[in-house]
Residue frames as a rotation matrix with the C-alpha (Angstrom) as fourth column:
UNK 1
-0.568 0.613 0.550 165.32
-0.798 -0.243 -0.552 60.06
-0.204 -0.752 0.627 47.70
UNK 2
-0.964 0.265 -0.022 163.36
0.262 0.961 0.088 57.07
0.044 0.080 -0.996 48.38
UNK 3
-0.352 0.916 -0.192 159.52
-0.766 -0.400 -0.503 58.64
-0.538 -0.030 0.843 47.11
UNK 4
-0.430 0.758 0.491 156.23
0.508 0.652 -0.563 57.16
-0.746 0.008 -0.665 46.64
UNK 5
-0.611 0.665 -0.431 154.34
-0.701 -0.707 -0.097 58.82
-0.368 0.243 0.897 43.89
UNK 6
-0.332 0.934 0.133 150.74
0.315 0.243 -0.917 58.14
-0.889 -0.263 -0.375 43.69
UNK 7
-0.837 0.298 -0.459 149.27
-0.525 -0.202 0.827 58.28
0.154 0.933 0.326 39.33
UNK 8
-0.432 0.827 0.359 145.39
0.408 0.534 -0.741 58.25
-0.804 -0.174 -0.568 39.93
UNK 9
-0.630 0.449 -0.633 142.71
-0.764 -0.506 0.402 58.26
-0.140 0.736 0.662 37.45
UNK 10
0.056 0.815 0.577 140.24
-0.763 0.408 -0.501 56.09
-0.644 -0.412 0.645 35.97
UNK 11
-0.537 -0.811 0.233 141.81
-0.601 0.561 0.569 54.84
-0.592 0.165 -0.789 33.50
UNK 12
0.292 0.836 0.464 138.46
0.170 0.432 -0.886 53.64
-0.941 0.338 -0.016 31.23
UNK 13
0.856 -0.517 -0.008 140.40
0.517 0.856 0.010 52.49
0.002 -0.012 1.000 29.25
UNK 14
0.240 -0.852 -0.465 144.33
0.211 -0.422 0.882 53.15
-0.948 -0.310 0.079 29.66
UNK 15
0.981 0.044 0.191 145.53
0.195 -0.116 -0.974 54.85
-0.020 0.992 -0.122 26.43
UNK 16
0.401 -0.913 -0.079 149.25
0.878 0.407 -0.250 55.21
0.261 0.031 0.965 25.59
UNK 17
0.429 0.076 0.900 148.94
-0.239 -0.951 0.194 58.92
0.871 -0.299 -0.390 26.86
UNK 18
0.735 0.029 0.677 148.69
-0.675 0.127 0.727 57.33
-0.065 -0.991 0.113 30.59
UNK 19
0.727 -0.677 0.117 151.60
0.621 0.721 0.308 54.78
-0.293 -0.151 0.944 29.44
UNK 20
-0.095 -0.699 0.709 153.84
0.397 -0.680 -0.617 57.59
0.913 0.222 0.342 28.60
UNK 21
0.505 -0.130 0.853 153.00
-0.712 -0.621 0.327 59.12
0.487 -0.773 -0.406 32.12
UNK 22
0.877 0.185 0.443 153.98
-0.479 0.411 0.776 55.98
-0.038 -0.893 0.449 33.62
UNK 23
0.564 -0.820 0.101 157.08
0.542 0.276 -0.794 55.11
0.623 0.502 0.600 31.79
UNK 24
0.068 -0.509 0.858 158.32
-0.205 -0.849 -0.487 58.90
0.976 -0.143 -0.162 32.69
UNK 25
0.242 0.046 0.969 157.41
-0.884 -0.401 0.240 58.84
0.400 -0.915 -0.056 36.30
UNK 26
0.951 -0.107 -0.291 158.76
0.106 0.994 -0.018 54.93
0.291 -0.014 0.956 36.60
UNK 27
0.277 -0.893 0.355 161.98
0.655 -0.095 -0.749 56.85
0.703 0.440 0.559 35.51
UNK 28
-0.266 -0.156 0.951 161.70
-0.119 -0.974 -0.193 59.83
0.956 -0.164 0.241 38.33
UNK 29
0.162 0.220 0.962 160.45
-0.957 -0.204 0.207 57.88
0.241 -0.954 0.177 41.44
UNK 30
-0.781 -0.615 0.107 161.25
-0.624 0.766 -0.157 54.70
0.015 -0.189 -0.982 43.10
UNK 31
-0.725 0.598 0.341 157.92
0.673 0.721 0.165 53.53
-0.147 0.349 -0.926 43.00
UNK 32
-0.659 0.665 -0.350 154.90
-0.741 -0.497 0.452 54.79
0.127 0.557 0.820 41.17
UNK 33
-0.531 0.814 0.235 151.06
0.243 0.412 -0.878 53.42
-0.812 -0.409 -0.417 42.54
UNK 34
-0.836 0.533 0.126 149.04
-0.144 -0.436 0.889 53.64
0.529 0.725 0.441 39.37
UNK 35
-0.905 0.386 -0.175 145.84
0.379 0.550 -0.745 54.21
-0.191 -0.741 -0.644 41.23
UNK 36
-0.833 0.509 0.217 142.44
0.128 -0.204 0.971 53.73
0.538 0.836 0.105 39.72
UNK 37
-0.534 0.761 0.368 139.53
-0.753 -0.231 -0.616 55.35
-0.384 -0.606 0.696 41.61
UNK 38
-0.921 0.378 0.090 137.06
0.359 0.917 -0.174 52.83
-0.148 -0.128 -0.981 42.11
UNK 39
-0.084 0.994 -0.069 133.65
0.853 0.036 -0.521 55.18
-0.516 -0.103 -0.851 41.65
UNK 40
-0.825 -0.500 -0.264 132.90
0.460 -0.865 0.202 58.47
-0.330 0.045 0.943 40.57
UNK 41
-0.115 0.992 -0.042 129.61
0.648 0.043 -0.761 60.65
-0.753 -0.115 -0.648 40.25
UNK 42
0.245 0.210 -0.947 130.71
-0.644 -0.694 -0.321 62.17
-0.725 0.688 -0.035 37.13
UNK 43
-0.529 -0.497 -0.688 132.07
-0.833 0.460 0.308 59.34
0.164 0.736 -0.657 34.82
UNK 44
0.618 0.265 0.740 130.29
-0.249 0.959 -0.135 55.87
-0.746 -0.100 0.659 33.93
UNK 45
-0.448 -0.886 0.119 132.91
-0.687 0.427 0.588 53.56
-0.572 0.182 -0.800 33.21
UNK 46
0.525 0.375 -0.764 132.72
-0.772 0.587 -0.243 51.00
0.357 0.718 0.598 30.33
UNK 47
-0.068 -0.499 -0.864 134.68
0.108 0.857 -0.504 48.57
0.992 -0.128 -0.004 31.77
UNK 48
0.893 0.443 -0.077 134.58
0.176 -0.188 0.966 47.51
0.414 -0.876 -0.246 35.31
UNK 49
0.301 -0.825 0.478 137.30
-0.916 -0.111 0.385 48.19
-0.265 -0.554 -0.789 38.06
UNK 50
0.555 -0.450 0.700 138.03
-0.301 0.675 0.673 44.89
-0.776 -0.584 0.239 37.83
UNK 51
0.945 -0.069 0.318 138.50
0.326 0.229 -0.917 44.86
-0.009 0.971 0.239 34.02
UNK 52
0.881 -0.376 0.287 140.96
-0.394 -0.919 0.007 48.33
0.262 -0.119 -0.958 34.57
UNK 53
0.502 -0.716 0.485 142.92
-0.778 -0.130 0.614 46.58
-0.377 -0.686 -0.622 36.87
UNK 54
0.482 -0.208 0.851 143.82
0.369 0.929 0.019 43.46
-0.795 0.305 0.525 34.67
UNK 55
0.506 -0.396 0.766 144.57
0.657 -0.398 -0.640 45.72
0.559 0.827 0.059 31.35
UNK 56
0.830 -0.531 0.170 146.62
-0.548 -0.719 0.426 48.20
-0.104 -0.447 -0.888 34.16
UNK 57
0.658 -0.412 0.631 148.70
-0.233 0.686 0.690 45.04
-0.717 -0.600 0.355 35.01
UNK 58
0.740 0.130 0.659 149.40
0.550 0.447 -0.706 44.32
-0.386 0.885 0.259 31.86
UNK 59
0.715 -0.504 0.486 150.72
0.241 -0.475 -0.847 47.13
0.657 0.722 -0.218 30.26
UNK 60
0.862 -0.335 0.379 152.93
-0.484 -0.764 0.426 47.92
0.147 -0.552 -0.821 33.68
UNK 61
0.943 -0.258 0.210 154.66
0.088 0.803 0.590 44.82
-0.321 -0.538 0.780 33.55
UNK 62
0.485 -0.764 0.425 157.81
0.342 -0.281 -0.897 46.48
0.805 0.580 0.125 32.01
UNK 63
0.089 -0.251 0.964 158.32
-0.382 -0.902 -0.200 48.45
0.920 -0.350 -0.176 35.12
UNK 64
-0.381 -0.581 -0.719 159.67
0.331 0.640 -0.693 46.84
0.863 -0.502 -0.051 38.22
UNK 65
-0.991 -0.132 0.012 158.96
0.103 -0.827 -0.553 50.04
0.083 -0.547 0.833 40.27
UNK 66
-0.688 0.718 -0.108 155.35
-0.682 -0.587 0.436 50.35
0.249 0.374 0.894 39.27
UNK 67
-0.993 0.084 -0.080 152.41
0.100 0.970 -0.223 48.77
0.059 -0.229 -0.972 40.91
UNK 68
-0.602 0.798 0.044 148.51
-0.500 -0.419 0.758 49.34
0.623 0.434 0.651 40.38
UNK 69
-0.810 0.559 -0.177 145.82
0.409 0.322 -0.854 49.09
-0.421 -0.764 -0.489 43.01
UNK 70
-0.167 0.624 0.764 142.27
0.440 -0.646 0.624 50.56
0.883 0.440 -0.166 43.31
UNK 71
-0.842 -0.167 -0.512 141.12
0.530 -0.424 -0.734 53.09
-0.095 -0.890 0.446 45.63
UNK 72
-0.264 0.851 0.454 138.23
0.844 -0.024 0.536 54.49
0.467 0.525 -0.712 47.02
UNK 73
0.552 -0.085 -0.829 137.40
0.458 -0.800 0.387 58.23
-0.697 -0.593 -0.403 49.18
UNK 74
0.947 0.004 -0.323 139.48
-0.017 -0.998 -0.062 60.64
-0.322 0.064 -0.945 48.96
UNK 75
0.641 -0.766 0.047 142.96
0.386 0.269 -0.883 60.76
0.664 0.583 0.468 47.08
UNK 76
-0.007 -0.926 0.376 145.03
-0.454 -0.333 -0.827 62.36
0.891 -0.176 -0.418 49.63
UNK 77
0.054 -0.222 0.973 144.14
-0.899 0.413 0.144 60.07
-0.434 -0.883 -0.178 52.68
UNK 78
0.991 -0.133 0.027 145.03
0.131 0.877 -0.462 57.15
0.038 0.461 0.887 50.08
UNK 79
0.349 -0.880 0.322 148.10
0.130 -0.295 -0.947 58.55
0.928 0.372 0.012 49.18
UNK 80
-0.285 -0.714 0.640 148.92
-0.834 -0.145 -0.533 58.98
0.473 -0.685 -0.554 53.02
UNK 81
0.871 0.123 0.476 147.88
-0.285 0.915 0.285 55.09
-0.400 -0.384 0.832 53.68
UNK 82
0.950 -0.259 0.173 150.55
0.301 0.621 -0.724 54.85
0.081 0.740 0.668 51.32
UNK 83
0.265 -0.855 -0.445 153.26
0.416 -0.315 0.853 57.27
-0.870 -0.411 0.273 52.70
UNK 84
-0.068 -0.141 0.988 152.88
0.959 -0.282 0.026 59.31
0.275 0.949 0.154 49.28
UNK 85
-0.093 -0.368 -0.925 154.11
0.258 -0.906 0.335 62.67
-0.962 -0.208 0.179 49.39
UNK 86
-0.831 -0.269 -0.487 153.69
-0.402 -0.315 0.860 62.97
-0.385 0.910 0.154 45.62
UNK 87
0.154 0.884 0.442 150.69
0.214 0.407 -0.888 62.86
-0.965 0.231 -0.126 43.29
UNK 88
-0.746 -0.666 0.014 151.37
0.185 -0.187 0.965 62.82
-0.640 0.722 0.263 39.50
UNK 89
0.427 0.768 -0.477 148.86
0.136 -0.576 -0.806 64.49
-0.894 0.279 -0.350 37.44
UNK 90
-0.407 -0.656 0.636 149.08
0.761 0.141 0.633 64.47
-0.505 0.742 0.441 33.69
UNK 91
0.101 0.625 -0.774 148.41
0.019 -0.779 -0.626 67.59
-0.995 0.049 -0.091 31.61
UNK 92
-0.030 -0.212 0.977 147.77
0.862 0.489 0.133 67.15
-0.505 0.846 0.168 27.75
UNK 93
-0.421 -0.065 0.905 146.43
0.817 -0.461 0.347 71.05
0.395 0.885 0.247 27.19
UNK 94
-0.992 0.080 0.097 146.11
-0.125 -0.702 -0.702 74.00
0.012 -0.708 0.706 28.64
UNK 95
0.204 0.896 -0.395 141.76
-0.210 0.434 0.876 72.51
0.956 -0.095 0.277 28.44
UNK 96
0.385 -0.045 -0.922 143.24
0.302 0.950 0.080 70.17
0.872 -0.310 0.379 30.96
UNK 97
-0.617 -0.777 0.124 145.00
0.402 -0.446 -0.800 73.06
0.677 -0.444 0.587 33.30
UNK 98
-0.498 0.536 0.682 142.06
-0.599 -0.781 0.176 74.52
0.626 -0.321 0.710 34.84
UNK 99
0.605 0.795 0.050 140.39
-0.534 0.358 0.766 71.35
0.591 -0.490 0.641 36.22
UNK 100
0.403 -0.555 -0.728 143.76
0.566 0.776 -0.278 69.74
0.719 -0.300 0.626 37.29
UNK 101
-0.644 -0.685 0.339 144.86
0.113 -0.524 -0.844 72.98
0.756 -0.505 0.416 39.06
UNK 102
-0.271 0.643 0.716 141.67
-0.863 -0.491 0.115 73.15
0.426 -0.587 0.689 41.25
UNK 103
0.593 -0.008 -0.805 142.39
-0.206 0.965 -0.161 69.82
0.778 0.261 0.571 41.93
UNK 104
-0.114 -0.907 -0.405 145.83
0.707 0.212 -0.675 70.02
0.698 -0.363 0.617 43.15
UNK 105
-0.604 -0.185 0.775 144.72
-0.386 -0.782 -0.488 73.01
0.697 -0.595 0.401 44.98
UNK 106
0.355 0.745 0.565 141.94
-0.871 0.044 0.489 71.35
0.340 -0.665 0.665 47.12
UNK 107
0.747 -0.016 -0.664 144.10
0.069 0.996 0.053 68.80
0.661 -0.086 0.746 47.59
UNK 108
-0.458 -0.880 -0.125 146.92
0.511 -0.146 -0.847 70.60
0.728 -0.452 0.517 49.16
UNK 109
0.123 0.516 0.847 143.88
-0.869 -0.356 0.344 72.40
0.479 -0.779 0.405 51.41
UNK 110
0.891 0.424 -0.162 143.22
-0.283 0.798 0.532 68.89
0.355 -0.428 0.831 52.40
UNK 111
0.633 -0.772 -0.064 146.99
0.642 0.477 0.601 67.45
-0.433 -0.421 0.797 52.94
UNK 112
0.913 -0.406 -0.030 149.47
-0.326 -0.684 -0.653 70.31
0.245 0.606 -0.757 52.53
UNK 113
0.014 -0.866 0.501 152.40
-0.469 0.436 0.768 67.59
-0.883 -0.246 -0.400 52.89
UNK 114
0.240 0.032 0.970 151.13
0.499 0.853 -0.151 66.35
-0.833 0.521 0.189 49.81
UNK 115
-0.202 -0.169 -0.965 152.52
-0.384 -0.893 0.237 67.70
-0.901 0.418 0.115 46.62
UNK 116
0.622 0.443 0.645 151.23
0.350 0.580 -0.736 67.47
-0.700 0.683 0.206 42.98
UNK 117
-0.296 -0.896 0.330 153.32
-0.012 0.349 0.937 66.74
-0.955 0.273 -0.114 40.00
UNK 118
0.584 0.796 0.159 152.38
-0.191 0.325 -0.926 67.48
-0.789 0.511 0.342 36.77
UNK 119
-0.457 -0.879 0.134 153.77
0.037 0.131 0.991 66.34
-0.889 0.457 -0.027 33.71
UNK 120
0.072 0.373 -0.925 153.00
-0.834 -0.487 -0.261 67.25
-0.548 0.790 0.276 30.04
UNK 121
0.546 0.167 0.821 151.91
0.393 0.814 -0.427 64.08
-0.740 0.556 0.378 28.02
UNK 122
-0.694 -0.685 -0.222 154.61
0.101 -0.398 0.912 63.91
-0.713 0.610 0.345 24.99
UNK 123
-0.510 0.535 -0.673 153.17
-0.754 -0.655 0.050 66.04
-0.414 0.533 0.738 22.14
UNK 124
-0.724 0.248 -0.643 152.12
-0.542 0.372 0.754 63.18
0.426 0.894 -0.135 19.94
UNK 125
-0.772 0.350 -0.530 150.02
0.496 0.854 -0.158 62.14
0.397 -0.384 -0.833 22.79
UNK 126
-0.936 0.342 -0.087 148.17
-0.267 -0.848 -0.458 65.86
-0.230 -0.405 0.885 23.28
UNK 127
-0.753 0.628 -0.198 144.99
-0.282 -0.036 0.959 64.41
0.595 0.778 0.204 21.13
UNK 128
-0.421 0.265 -0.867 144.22
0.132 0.964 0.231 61.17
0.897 -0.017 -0.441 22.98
UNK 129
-0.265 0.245 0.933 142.01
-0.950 -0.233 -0.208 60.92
0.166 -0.941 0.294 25.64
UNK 130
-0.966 0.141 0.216 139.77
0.121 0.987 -0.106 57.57
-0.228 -0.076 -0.971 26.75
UNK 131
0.332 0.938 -0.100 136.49
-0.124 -0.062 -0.990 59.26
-0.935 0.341 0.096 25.87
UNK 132
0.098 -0.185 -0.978 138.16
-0.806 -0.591 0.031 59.71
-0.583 0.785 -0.207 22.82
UNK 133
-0.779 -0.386 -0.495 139.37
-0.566 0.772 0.290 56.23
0.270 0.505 -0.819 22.29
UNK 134
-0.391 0.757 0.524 135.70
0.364 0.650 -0.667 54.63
-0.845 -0.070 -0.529 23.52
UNK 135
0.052 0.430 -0.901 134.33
-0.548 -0.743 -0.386 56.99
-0.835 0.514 0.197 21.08
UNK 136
-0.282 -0.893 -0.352 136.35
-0.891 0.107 0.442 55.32
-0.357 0.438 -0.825 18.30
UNK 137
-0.900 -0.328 0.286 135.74
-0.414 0.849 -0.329 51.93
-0.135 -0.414 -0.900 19.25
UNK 138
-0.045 0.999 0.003 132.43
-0.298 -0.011 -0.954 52.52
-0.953 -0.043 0.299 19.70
UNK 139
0.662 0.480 -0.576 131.83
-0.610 -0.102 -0.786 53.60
-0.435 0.872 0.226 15.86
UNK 140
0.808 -0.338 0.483 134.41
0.430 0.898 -0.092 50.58
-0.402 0.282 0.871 14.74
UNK 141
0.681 -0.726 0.101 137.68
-0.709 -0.687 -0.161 52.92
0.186 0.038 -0.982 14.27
UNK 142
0.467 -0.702 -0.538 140.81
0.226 0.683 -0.695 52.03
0.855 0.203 0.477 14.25
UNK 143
0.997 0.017 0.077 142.29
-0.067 -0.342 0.937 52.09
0.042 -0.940 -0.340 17.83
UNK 144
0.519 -0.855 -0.017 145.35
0.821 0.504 -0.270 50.33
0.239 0.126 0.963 17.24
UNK 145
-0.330 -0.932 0.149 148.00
0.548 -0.318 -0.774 53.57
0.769 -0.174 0.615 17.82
UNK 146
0.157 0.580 0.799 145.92
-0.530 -0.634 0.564 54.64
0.834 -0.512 0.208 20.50
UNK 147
0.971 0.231 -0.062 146.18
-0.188 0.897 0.401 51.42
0.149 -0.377 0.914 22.87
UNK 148
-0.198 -0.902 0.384 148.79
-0.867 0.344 0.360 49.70
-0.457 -0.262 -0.850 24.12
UNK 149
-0.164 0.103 -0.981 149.02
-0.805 0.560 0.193 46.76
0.570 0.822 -0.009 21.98
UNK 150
-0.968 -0.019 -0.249 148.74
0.118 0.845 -0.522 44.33
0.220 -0.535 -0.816 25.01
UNK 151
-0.736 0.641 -0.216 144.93
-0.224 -0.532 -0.817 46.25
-0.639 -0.553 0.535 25.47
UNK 152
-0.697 0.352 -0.625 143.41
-0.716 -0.291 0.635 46.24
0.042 0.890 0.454 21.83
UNK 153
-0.613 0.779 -0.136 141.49
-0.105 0.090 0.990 43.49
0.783 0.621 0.027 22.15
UNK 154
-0.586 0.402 -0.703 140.06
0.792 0.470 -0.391 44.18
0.173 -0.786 -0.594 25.20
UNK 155
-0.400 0.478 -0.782 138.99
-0.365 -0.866 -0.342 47.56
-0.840 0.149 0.521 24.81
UNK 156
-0.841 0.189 -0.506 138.00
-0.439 0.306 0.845 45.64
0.315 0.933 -0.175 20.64
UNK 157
-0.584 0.648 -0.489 135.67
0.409 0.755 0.512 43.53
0.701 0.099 -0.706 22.58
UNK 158
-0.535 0.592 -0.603 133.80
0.441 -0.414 -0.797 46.04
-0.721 -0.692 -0.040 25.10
UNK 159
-0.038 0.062 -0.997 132.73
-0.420 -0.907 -0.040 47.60
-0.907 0.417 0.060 21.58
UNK 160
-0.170 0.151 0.974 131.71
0.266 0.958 -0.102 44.72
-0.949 0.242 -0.203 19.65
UNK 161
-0.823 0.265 -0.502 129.67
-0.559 -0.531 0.637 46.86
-0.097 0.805 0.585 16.94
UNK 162
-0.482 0.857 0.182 126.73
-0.875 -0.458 -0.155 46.15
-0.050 -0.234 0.971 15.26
């Protein structure tokens, strides 16, 4: 089958969690939109969209299949600008099951052609979040196995220290 799937988030910063989703789902659709909301009235971002999308690029550039926009509104009338039937939706811990499932459910109220995908972040990646890795950064931590190694010093230099 020749599917679109749609991998949104914010991505503040990308952590090797969200490269492991994209690898996998590189491997399971013909093309994969990594798509980074562009606002949000619960999250202030440390980096801008435009930052996001430069350190997305980056790390995607393995993947032929895989291409990274931003988007703003609603995720399922993106995903049908795009002719996505499929939304991919990563789940690190059953924490992470309750807000993603009331998600996918108000999303299939909204477009019930649209189906969500979730996929379990490999174990060694259950920890990692991006609060987790600004956190870090912040207090001068080591990020390094957190990151993609093409990221470090961009996420190193939002987080200067004192």
């Amino acid at each position: 089958m020749d599917i679109t799937a749609i991998y949104p988030g914010s991505f503040d910063p990308a952590t090797l969690g969200h490269l492991d989703i994209i690898e996998r789902a590189s491997k399971l659709f013909a093309r994969v939109v990594v798509a980074i909301s562009e606002s949000s009235n619960t999250k202030r971002f440390a980096f801008p969209e435009e930052k996001r999308l430069e350190m997305l690029e980056k790390i995607v550039k393995p993947f032929p299949n895989v291409s990274v926009t931003t988007f703003g509104g609603l995720l399922t009338s993106f995903a049908r600008s795009r002719g996505s039937a499929v939304l991919v939706r990563g789940l690190r811990a059953i924490s992470d099951f309750e807000y993603e499932f009331q998600m996918a459910s108000m999303n299939r109220y909204l477009a019930q052609e649209i189906e969500t995908v979730f996929m379990m972040t490999s174990p060694k990646y259950h920890y990692l979040s991006s609060s987790i890795v600004k956190e870090i950064a912040r207090l001068q931590g080591d990020i390094s196995g957190l990151v993609p190694p093409e990221l470090f010093e961009d996420v190193r230099a939002c987080f200067p220290g004192p």
